[in-house]
PAZAPA-4460 file (N, C-alpha, C; in steps of 0.05 Angstrom, whole numbers, plus 32768, in hexadecimal, padded with zeros to 4 digits):
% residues 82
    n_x    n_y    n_z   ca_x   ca_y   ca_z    c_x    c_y    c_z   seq   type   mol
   80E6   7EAB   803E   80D0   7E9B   8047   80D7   7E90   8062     1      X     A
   80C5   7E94   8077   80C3   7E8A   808A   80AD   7E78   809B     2      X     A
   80BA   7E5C   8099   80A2   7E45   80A0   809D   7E4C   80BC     3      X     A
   8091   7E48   80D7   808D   7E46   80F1   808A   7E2B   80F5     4      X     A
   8086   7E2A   8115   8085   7E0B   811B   8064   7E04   8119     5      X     A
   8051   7E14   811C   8039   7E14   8115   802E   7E10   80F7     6      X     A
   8040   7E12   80EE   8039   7E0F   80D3   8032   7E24   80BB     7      X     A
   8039   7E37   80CA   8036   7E4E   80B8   804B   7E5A   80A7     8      X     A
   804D   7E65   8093   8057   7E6D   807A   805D   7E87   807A     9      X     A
   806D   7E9D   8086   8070   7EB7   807D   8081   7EC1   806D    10      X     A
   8078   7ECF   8057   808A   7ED6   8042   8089   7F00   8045    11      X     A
   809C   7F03   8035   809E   7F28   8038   8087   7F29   8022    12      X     A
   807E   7F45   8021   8067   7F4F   800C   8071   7F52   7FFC    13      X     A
   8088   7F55   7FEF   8096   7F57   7FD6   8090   7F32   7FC5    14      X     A
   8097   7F20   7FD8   808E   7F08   7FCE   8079   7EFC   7FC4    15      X     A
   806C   7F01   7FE7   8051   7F01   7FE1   803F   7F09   7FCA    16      X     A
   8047   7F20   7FC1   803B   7F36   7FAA   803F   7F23   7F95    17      X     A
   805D   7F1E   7F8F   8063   7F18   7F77   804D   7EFB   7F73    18      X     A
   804E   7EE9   7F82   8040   7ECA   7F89   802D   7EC3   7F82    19      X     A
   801B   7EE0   7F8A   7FF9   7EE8   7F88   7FEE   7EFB   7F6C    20      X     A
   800C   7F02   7F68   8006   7F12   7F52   7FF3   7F2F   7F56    21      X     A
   7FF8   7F38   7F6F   7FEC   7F55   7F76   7FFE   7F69   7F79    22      X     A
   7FFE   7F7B   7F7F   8003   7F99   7F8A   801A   7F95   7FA4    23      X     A
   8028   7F97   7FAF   8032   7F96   7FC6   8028   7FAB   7FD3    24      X     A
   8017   7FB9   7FCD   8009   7FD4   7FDB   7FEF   7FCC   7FDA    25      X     A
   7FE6   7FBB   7FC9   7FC6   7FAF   7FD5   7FCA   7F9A   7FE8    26      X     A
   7FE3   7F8C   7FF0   7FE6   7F7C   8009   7FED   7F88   801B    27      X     A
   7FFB   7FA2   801E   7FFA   7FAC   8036   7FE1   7FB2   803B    28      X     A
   7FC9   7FB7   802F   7FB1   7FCD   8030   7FA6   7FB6   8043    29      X     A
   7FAB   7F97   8038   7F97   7F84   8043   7F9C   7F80   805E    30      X     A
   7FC5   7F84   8060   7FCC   7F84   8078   7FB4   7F99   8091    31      X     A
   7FBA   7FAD   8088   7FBC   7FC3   8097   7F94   7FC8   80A0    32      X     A
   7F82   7FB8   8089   7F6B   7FAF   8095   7F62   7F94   80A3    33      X     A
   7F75   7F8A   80AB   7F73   7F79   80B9   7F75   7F4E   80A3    34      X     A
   7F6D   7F57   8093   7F68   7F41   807B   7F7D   7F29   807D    35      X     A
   7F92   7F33   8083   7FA9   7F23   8080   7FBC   7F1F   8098    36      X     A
   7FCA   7F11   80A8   7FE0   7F18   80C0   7FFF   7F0D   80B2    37      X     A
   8001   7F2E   80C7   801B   7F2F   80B6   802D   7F35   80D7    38      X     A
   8047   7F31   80CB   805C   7F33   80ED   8070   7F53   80E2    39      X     A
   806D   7F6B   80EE   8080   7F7D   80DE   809C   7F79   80F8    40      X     A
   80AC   7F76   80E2   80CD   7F6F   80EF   80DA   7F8F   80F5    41      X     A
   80CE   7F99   80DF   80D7   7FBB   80E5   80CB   7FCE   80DD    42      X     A
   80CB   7FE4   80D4   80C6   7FFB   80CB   80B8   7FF1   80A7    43      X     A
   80CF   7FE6   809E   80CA   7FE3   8089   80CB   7FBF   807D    44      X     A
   80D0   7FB9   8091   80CA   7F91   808C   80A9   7F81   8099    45      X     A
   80A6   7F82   808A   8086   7F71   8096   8081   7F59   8084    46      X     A
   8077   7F46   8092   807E   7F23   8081   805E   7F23   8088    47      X     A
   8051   7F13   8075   8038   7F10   8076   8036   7EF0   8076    48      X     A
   801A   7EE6   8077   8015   7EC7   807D   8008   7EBD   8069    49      X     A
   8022   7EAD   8052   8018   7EA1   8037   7FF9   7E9C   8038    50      X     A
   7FEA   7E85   8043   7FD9   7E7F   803F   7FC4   7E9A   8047    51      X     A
   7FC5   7EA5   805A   7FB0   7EB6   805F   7FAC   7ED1   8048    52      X     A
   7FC8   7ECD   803A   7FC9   7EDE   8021   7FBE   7ED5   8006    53      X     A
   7FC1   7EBB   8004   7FB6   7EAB   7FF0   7F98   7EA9   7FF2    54      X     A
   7F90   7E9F   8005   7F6D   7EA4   8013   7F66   7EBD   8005    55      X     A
   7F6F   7ECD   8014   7F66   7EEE   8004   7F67   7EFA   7FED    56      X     A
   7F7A   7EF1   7FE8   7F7A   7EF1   7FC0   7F64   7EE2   7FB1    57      X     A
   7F5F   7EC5   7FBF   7F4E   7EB7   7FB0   7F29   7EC7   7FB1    58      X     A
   7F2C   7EC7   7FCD   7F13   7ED7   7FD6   7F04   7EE9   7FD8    59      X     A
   7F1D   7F05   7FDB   7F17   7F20   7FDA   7F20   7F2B   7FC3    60      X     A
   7F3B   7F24   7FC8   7F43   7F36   7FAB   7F32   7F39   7F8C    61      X     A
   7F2E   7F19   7F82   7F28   7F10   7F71   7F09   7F19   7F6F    62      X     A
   7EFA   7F22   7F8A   7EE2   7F20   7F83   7ED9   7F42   7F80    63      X     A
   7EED   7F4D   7F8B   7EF1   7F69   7F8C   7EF5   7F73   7F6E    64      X     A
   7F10   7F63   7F64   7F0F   7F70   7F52   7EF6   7F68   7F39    65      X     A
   7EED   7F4C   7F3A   7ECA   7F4F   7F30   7EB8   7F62   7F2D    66      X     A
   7EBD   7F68   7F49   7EA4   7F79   7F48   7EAF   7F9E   7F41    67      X     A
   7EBE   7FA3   7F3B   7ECE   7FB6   7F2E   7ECA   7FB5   7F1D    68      X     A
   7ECD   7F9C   7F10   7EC9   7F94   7EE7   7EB2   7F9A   7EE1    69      X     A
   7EA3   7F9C   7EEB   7E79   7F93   7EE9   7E7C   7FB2   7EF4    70      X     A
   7E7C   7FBE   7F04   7E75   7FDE   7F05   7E79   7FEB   7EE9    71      X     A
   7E94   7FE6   7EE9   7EA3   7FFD   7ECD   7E8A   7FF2   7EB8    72      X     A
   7E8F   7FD9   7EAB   7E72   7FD4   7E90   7E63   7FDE   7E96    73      X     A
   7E5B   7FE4   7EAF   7E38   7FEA   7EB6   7E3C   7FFD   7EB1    74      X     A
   7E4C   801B   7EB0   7E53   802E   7EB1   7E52   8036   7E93    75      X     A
   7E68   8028   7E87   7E6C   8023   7E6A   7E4C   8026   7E59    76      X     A
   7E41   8016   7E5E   7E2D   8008   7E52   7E15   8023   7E5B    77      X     A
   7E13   802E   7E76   7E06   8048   7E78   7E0C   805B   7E62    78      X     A
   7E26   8064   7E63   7E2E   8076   7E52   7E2A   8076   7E35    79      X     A
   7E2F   805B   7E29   7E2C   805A   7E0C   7E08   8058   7E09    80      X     A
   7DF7   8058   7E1C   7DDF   8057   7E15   7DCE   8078   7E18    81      X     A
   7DE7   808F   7E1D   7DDF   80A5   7E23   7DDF   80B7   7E0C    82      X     A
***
């Protein structure tokens, strides 16, 4: 974990993941669309920004995966009426 003098919070995606309770491959995805800022130190080190990760989990993720839940029933509920 790394605090700044601004006040910001960067943690690695391995953390982050574990924190938020996602994918460490659905935080890069958020990275890599812009969703989240992240600092990559190398090739394979990239620290993301707690809060702007937390925001997105509460916001996107959560509402994403909603609306994923409600497709499949709808789907469900087509099929068993066929």
């Amino acid at each position: 974990m790394l605090k700044t003098q601004n006040g910001r919070t960067w943690v690695t995606v391995k953390e982050a993941a574990e924190m938020l309770q996602v994918s460490p491959s659905r935080l890069v995805k958020a990275v890599k669309e812009g969703k989240i800022d992240a600092l990559r130190l190398s090739a394979r080190a990239v620290l993301v920004d707690l809060e702007q990760a937390r925001y997105w989990r509460e916001r996107f993720y959560s509402a994403r995966k909603a609306e994923v839940a409600k497709q499949r029933k709808r789907k469900e509920r087509e099929n068993s009426q066929q």
